[in-house]
MIVEX-657991 format. One line per field, with one value per residue: residue number from 1; y, x, z of N, C-alpha, C in turn; residue in one letter; chain. Coordinates in Angstrom, 2 decimals. Each point is the difference from the previous one (the first is absolute). Example, Ala and Ser with C-alpha at 12.3 -4.5 7.8 and 13.67 -1.06 7.14 Angstrom:
// MIVEX-657991
pos = c(1	2)
nyy = c(-5.69	1.05)
nxx = c(13.19	-0.35)
nzz = c(7.80	-0.72)
cayy = c(1.19	1.19)
caxx = c(-0.89	0.82)
cazz = c(0.00	0.06)
cyy = c(1.20	1.09)
cxx = c(0.90	-0.77)
czz = c(0.00	0.73)
code = c(a	s)
unit = c(A	A)
// end
This chain:
// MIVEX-657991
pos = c(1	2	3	4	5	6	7	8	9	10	11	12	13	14	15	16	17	18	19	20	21	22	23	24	25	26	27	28	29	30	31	32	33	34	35	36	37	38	39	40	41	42	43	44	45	46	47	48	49	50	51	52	53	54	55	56	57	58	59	60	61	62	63	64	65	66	67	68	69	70	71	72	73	74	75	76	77	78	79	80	81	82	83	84	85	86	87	88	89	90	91	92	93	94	95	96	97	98	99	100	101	102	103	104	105	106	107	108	109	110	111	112	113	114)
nyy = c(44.83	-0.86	-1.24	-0.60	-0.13	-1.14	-0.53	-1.50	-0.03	-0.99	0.19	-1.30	0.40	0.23	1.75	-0.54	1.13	-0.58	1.15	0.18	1.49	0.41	1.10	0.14	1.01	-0.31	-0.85	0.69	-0.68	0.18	1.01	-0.73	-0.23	1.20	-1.03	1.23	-0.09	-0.70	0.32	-0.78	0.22	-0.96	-0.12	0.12	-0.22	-0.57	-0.34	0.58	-1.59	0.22	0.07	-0.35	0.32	0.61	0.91	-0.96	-0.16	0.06	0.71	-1.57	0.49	-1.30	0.66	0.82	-1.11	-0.43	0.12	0.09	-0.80	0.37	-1.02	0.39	-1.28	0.52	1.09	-0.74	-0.47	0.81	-0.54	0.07	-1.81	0.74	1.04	0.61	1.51	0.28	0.76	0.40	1.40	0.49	0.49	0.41	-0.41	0.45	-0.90	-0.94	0.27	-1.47	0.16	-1.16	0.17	-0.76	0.05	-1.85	-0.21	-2.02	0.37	-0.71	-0.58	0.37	-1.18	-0.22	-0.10	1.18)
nxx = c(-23.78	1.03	-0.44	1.14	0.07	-0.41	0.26	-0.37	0.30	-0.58	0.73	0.12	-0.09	-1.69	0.06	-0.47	-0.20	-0.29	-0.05	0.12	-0.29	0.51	-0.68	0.74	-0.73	-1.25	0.71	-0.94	-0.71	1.27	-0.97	-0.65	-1.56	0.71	1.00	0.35	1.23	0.07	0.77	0.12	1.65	0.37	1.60	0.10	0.88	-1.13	-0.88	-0.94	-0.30	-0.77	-1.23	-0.23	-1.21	-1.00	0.89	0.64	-0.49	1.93	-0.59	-0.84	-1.68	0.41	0.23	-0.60	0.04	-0.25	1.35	-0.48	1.33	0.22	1.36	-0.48	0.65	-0.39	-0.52	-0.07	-0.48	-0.25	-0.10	1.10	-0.07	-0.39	0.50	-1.23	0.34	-0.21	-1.44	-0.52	-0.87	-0.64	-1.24	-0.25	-1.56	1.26	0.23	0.26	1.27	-0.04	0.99	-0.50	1.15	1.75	0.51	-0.03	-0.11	-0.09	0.78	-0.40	1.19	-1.21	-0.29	-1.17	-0.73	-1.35)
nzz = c(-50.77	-0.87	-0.98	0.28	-1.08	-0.25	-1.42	-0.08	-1.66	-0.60	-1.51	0.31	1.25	0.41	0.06	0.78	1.03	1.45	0.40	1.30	0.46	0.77	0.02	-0.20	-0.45	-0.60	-0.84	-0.87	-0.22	-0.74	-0.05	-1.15	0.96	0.73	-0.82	-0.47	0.25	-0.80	0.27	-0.55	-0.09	-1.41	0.20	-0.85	-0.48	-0.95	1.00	-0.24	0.49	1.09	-0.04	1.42	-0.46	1.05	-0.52	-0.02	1.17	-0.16	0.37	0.65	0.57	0.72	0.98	0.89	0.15	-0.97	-0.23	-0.96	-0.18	-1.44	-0.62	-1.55	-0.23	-0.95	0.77	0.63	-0.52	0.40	1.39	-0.64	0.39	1.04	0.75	0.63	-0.13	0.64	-0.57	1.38	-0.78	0.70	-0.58	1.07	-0.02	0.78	-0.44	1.07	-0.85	0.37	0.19	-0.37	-1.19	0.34	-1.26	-0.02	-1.10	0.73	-0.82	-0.14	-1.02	-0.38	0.14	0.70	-1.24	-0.12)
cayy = c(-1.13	-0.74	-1.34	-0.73	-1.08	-0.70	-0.78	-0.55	-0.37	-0.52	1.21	-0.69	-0.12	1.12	0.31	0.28	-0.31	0.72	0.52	1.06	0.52	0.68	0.77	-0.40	1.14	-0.20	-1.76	-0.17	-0.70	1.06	0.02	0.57	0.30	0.98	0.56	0.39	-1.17	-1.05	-0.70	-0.93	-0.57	-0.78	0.89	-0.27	1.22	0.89	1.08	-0.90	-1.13	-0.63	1.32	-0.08	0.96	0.13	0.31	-0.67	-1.08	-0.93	0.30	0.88	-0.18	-1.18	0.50	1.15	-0.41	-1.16	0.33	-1.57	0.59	-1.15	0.87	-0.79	-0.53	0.78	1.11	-0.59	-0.60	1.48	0.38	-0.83	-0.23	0.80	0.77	1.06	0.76	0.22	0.82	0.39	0.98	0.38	1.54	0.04	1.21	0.99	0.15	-0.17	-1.50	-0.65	-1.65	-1.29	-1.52	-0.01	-1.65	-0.41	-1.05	-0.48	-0.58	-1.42	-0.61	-0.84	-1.65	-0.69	1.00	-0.72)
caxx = c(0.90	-0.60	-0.28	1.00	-0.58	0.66	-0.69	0.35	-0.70	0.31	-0.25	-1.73	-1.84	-0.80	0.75	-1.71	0.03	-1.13	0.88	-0.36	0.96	-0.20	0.65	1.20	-0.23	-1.05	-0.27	-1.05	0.05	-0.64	-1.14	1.06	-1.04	0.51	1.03	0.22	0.85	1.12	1.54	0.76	0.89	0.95	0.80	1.96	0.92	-0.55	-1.31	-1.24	-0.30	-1.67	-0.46	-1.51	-0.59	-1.49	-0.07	0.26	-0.68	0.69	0.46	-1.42	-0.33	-1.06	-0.41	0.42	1.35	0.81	0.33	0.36	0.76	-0.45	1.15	-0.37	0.84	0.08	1.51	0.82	1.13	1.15	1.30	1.00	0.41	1.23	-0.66	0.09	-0.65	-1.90	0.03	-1.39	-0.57	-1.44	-0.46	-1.00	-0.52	0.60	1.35	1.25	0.26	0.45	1.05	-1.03	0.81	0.59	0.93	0.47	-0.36	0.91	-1.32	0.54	-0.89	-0.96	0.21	-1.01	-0.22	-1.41)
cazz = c(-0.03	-0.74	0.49	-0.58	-0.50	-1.25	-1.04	-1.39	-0.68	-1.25	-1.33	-1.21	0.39	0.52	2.12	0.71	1.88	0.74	1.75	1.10	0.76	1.64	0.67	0.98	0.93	0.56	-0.26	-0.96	-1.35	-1.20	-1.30	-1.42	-1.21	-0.55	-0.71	-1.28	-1.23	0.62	-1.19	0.24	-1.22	0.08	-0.78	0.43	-0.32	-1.30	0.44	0.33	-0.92	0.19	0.83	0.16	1.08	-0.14	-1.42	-1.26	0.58	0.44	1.49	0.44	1.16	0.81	0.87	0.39	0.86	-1.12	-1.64	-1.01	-0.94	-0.77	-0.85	-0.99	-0.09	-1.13	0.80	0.77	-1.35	-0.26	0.74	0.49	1.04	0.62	1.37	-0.61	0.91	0.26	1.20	-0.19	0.66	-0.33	0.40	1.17	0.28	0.26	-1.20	0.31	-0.35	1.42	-0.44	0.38	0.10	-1.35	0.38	-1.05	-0.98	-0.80	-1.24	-0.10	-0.90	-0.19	-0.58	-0.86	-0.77	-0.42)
cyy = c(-1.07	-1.26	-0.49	-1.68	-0.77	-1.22	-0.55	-0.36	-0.13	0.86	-0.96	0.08	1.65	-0.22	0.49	-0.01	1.90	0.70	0.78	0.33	0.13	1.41	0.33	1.32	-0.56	-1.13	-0.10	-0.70	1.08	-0.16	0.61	0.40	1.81	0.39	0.01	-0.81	-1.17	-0.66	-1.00	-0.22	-0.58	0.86	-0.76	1.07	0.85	0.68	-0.94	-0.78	-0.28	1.13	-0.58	1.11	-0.08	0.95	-0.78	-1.59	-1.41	0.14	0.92	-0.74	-0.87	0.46	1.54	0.03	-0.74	0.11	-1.24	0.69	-1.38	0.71	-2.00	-1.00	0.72	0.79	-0.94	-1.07	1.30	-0.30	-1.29	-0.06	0.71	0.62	1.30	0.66	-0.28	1.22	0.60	1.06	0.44	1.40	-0.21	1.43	1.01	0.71	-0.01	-1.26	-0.33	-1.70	-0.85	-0.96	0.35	-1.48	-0.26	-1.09	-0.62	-0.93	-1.60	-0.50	-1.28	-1.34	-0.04	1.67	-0.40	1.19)
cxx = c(-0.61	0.32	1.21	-0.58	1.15	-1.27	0.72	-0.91	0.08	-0.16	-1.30	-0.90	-0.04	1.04	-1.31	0.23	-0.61	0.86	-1.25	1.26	0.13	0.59	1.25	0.21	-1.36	-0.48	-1.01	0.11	-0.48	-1.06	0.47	-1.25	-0.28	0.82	0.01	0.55	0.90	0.85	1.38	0.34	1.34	1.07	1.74	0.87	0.00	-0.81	-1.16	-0.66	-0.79	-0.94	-1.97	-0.32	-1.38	-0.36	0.08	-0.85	0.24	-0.76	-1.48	0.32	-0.25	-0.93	0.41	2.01	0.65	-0.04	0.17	0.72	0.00	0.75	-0.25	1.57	0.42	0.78	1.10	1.04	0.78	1.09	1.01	0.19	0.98	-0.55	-0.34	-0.92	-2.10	0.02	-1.74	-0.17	-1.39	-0.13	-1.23	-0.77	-0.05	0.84	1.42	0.42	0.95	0.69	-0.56	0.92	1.08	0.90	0.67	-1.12	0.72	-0.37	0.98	-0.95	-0.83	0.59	-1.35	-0.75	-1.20	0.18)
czz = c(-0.90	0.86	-1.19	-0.59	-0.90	-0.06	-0.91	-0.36	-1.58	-0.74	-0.78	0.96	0.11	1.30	0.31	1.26	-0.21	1.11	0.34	0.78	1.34	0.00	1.07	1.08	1.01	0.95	-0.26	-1.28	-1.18	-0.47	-1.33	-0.58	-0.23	-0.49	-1.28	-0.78	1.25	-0.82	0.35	-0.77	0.35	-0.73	0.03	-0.23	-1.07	0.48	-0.06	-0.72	0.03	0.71	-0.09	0.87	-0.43	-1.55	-1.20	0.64	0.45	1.86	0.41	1.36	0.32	0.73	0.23	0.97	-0.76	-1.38	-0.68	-1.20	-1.14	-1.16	-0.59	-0.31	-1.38	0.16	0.92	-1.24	-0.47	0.37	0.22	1.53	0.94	1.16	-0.89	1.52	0.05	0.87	-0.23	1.00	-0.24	0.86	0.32	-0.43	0.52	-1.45	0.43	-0.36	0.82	-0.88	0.64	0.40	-0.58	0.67	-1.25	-0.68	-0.85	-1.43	-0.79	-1.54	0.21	-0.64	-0.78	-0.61	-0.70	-1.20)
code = c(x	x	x	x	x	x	x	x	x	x	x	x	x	x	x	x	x	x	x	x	x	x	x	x	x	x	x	x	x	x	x	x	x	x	x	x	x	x	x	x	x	x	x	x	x	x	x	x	x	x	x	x	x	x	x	x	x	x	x	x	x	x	x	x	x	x	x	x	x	x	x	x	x	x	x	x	x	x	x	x	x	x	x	x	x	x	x	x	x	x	x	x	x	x	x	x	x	x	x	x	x	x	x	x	x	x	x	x	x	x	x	x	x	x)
unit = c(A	A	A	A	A	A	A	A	A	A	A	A	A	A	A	A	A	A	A	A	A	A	A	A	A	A	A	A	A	A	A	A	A	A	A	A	A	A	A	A	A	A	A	A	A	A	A	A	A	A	A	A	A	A	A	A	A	A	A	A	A	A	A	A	A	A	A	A	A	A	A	A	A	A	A	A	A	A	A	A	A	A	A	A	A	A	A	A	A	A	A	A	A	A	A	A	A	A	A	A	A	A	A	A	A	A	A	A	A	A	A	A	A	A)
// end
């Protein structure tokens, strides 16, 4: 089972936040420091617009229980103000990939600009 989310957030800054999970079978707090990949992407009705994961290094470890995700205002000036889908899965040292999250992200133009 995933975790239903939403977010806003500006197209001129860095989108920077951090999650931990709960197990919703266990009520364990996920550990992510055996997982293979972790992916999280943004998409609308063209397909996919944004994409961090521990491969390309949008998306490491704080901790063994906490992901820090960090998507540069550079990619985020991509996207016209609007809703667009999010969604995140990762593969467990088992190699089962398991849906983390999905929802919405709402993206609003930026006013002030550096």
């Amino acid at each position: 089972m995933a975790y239903a989310v939403s977010f806003e957030q500006s197209n001129t800054a860095d989108w920077n936040f951090q999650f931990s999970a709960t197990d919703l079978d266990t009520n364990e707090v996920i550990d992510f420091s055996g997982a293979t990949d972790i992916l999280f992407v943004v998409a609308d009705d063209n397909g996919e617009r944004l994409r961090a994961s521990l491969a390309n290094g949008k998306i490491t470890l704080e901790s063994p229980t906490v992901l820090d995700v960090r998507i540069p205002f550079g990619e985020m000036g991509g996207l016209c103000a609007g809703s667009y889908q999010i969604g995140a899965v990762y593969k467990d040292a088992a190699g089962d990939v398991n849906q983390l999250l999905t929802g919405r992200l709402s993206v609003y133009n930026g006013i002030a600009k550096l």
